[in-house]
C-alpha positions as CSV (number, residue, x, y, z in Angstrom):
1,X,0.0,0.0,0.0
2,X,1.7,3.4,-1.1
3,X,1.4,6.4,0.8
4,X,-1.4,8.1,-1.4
5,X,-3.3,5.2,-0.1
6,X,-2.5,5.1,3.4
7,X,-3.3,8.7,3.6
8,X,-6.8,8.0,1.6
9,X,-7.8,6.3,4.1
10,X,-6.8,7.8,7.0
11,X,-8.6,10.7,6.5
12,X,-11.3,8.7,5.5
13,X,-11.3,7.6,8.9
14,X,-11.2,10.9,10.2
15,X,-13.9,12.1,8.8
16,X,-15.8,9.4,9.4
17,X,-14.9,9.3,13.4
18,X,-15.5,13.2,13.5
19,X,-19.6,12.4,11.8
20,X,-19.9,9.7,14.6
21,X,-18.6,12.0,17.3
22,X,-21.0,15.0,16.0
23,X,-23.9,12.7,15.8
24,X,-23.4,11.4,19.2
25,X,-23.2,14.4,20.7
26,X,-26.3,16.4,18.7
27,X,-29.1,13.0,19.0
28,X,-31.9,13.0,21.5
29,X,-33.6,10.3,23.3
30,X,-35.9,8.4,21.5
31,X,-39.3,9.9,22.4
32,X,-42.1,7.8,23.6
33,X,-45.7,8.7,23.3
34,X,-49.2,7.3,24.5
35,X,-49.9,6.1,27.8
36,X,-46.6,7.1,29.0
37,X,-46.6,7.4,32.9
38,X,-42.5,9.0,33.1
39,X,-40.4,10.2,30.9
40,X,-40.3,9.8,27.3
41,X,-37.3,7.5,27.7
42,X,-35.0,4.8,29.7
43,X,-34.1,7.6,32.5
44,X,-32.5,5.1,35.3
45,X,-33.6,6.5,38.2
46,X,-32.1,6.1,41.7
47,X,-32.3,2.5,42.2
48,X,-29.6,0.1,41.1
49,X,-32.6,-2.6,40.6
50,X,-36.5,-3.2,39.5
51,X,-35.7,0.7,37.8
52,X,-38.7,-0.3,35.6
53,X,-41.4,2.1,37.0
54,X,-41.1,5.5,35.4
55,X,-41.2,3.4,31.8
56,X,-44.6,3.1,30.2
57,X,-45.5,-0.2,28.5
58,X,-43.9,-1.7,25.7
59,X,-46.2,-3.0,23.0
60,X,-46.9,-2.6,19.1
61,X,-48.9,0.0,20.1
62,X,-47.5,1.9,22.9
63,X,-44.0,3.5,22.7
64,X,-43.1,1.2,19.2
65,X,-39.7,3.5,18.9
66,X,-38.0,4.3,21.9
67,X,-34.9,3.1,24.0
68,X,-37.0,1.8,26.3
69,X,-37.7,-0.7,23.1
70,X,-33.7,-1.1,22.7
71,X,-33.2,-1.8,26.1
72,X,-35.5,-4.2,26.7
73,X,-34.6,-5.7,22.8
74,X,-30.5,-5.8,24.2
75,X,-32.5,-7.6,27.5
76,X,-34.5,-10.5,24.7
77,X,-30.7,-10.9,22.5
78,X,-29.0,-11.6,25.8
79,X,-31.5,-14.0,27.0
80,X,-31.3,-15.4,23.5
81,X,-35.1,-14.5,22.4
82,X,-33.6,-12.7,19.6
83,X,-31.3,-15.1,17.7
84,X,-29.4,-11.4,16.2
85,X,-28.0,-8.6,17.9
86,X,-28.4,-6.8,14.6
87,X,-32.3,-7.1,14.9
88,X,-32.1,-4.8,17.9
89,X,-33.0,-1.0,16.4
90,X,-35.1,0.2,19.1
91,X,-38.7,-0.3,17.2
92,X,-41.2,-2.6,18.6
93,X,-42.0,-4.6,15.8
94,X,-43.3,-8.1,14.9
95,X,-40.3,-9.7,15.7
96,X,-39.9,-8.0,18.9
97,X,-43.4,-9.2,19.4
98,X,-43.0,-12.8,19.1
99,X,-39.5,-12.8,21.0
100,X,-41.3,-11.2,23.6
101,X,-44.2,-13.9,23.9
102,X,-41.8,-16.5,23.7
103,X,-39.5,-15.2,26.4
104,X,-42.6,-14.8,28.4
105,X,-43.8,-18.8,27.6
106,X,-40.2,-19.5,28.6
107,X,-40.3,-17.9,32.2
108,X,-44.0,-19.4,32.6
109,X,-42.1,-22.7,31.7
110,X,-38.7,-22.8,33.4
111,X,-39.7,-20.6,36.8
112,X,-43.5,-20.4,36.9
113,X,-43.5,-16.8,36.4
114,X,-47.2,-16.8,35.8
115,X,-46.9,-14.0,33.1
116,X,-49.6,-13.4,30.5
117,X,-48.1,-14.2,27.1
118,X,-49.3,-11.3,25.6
119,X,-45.8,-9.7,23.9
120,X,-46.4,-6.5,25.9
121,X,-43.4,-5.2,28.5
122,X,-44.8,-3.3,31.6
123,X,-45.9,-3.7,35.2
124,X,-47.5,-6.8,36.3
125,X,-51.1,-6.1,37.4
126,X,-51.8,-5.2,41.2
């Protein structure tokens, strides 16, 4: 590789590290809209677990693009739900759906969780 090359593509590189860093810096948080009880997305809170309150429900329906969605699509790839860590893009799709209802039919299965399989994410009913 010559010189011309090398240089090429390291600005290349540059430029292209530069457009990340800009873009990281100027993006928002994925708004969330609907029946939305908190914020409009994954905030964290002040507990270190069970920091799911101030999140609305995830469904089709209800906050389909937020990164409440990512989170809890990062949560399904990990537990192996998702069989791709590629299909995790923050929108609450069909195949967030069905993951969903299958890692629910898992935890009924393997720890009687007594969830209802209904590909939704939210708070269990009182």
């Amino acid at each position: 590789m010559n010189w011309r090359t090398k240089r090429i593509k390291l600005g290349a590189y540059t430029v292209g590290a530069l457009t990340a860093a800009v873009l990281a810096v100027s993006t928002t948080p994925a708004a969330a809209s609907g029946t939305y009880s908190g914020r409009a997305y994954f905030y964290g809170g002040d507990k270190y677990w069970d920091d799911w309150g101030d999140e609305g429900i995830l469904q089709r329906n209800t906050h389909a693009s937020s990164n409440a969605t990512c989170l809890w699509q990062m949560i399904l790839w990990a537990d192996g739900a998702l069989d791709s860590k590629s299909k995790v893009d923050g929108v609450f799709g069909d195949g967030t759906y069905n993951a969903t209802k299958a890692w629910q039919q898992r935890q009924n299965i393997d720890y009687a969780a007594g969830l209802e399989t209904d590909g939704s994410v939210g708070k269990a009913p009182p």
